[in-house]
N, C-alpha and C positions, 0 to 999 in steps of 0.2 A: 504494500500500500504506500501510497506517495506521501511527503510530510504533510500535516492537517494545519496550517495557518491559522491559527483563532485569534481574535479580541474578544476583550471580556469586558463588558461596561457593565458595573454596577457601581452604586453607588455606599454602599456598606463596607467599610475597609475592612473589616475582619469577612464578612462576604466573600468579596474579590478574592483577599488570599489564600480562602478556602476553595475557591473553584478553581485557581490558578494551580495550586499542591497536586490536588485532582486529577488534572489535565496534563500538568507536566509530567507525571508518573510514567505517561506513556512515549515511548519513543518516536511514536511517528503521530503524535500529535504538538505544535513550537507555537506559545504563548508570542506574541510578536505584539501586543501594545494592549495598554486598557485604558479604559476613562471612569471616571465618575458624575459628569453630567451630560443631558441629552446633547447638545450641543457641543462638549468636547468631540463626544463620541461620533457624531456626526461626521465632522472633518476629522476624525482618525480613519470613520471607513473609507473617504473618499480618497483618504489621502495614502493609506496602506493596502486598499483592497486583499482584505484575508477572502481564507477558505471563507469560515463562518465566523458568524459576529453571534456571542451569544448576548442578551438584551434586556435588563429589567424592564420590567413596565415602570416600577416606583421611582424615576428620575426627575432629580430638579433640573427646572429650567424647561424642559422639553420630555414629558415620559417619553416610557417604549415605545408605545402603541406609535406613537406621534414621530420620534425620531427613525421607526421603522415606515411610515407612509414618508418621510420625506427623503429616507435614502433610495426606497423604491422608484421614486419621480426622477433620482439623480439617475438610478442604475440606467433608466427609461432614454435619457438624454444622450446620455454615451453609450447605450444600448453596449452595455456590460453587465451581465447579470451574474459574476462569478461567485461572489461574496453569498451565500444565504444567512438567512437570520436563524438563529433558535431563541425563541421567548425563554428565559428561564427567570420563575416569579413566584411566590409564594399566593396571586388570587386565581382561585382557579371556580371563579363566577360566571354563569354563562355571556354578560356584558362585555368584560375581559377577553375572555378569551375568543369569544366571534371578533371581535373587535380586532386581535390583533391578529388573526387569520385576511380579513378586509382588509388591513394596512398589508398586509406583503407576508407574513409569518411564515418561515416553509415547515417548523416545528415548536412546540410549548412542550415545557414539564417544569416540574416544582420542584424548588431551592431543596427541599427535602429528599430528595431523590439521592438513592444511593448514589456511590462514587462511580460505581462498574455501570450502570444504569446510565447514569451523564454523560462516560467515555463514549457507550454504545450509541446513545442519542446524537453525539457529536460525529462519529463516524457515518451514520444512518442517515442523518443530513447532510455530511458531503457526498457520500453518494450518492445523491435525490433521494432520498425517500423521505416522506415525512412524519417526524418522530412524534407520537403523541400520548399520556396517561392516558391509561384506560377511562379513568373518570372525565378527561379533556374529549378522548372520542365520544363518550359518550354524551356529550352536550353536543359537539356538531355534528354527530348523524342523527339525534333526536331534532335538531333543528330541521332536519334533510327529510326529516319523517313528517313532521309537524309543515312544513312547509308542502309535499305530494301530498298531506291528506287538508289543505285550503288552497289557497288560490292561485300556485304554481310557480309564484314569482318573489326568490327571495329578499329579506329585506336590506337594509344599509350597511346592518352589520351582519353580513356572514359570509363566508364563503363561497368565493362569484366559481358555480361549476355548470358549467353547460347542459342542455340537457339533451336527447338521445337524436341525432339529427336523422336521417333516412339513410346518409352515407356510411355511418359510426353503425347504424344498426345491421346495416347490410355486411359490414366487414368482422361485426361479431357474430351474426347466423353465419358467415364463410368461414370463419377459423371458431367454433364453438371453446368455450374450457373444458379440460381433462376433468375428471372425476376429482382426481390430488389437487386441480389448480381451484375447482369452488370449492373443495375445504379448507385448502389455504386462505381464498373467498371470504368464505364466511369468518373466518377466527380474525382476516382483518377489518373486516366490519364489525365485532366484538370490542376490537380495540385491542388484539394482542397483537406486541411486538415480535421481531422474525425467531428471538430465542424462545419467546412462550410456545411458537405454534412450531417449534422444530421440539419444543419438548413432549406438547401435546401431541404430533401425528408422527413421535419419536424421529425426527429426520437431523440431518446434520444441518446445519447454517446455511452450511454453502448449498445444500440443495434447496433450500427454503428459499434464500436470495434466486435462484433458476428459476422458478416457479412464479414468484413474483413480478418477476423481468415479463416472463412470457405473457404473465396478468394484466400488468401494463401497456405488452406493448397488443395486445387481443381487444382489450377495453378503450385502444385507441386516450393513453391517460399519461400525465405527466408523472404521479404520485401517490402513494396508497391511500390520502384521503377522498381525491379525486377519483380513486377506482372505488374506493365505497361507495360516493355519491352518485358515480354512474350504476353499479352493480343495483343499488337499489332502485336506481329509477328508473331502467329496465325491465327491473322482475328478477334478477338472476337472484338475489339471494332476499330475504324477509329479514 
């Protein structure tokens, strides 16, 4: 694996130095700048372009949510998108967290989260995927559920996911899923990560990672929350 670029803005100095310990433990992950408010943090990404920027929401001057929609606008500009974000914050309110999904979020999980849990999240968002608590999936596919059972069209804050075009649906009756890839399916729509569901359908990692690829790239999807939200507004999984 290639080294992992991170910044770390938060605003909690004993915070920071705990995520930093964290992080550095690993070899192929290199702390390369933090900050402590929205607007340092801001011009560090623009200025450093890491892998991942991990991102309280609780910042002065400029929260998360907020310094994460304006670095989106920037990536937009210089159409550079290398940098992802990971939300790491201790609200994990449904307000919060659609909110920071709308501003750009490619993943959330809470301050609380184990060490090994964190690295995993950090690696799983550089390589696309999007990392999320099971109790975080579970507020934005409930909003995915709550939105197909009224009027179709989601609100300000959630999760902008396309819905099934004629093309998308034609290219998923031509390449159907495997039996392994909708139980893979469904346990990410659960809201398990790739080590829960290699434990639960006993597989190794690196098969689960296969599996998922194929899922995404069948579901015509950037990212495992995006393949939930399509899975379910297709039908393929309840």
């Amino acid at each position: 694996m290639s080294e992992i670029k991170v910044v770390v803005i938060e605003d909690h100095n004993l915070t920071r130095i705990g995520l930093k310990a964290a992080l550095q433990t690993q070899t192929d992950i290199k702390i390369i700048g933090e900050a402590a408010t929205g607007i340092e943090g801001l011009q560090l990404l623009k200025t450093l372009k890491p892998d991942i920027a991990t991102i309280d929401i609780g910042l002065p001057e400029i929260d998360g949510i907020e310094l994460t929609r304006r670095f989106r606008e920037y990536q937009a500009s210089t159409e550079d998108y290398s940098t992802k974000v990971l939300v790491l914050t201790m609200q994990n309110n449904d307000e919060s967290v659609l909110a920071a999904f709308a501003a750009g979020a490619d993943s959330y999980c809470m301050k609380d989260i184990e060490s090994e849990k964190l690295v995993e999240a950090v690696r799983e968002t550089y390589e696309g995927n999007s990392w999320i608590d099971p109790t975080i999936a579970d507020i934005v596919l409930q909003q995915v559920r709550q939105d197909l059972a009224g009027s179709g069209e989601l609100g300000n804050k959630t999760v902008a996911i396309k819905g099934i075009d004629p093309e998308v649906e034609k290219v998923i009756d031509t390449c159907p899923l495997t039996a392994r890839e909708l139980e893979v399916l469904q346990l990410i729509v659960s809201g398990s990560n790739n080590a829960e569901i290699a434990e639960k359908l006993y597989l190794t990692i690196g098969t689960v990672k296969t599996h998922v690829r194929g899922i995404l790239s069948k579901l015509c999807v950037n990212d495992r929350t995006q393949a939930a939200v399509r899975a379910l507004r297709a039908g393929i999984v309840q």
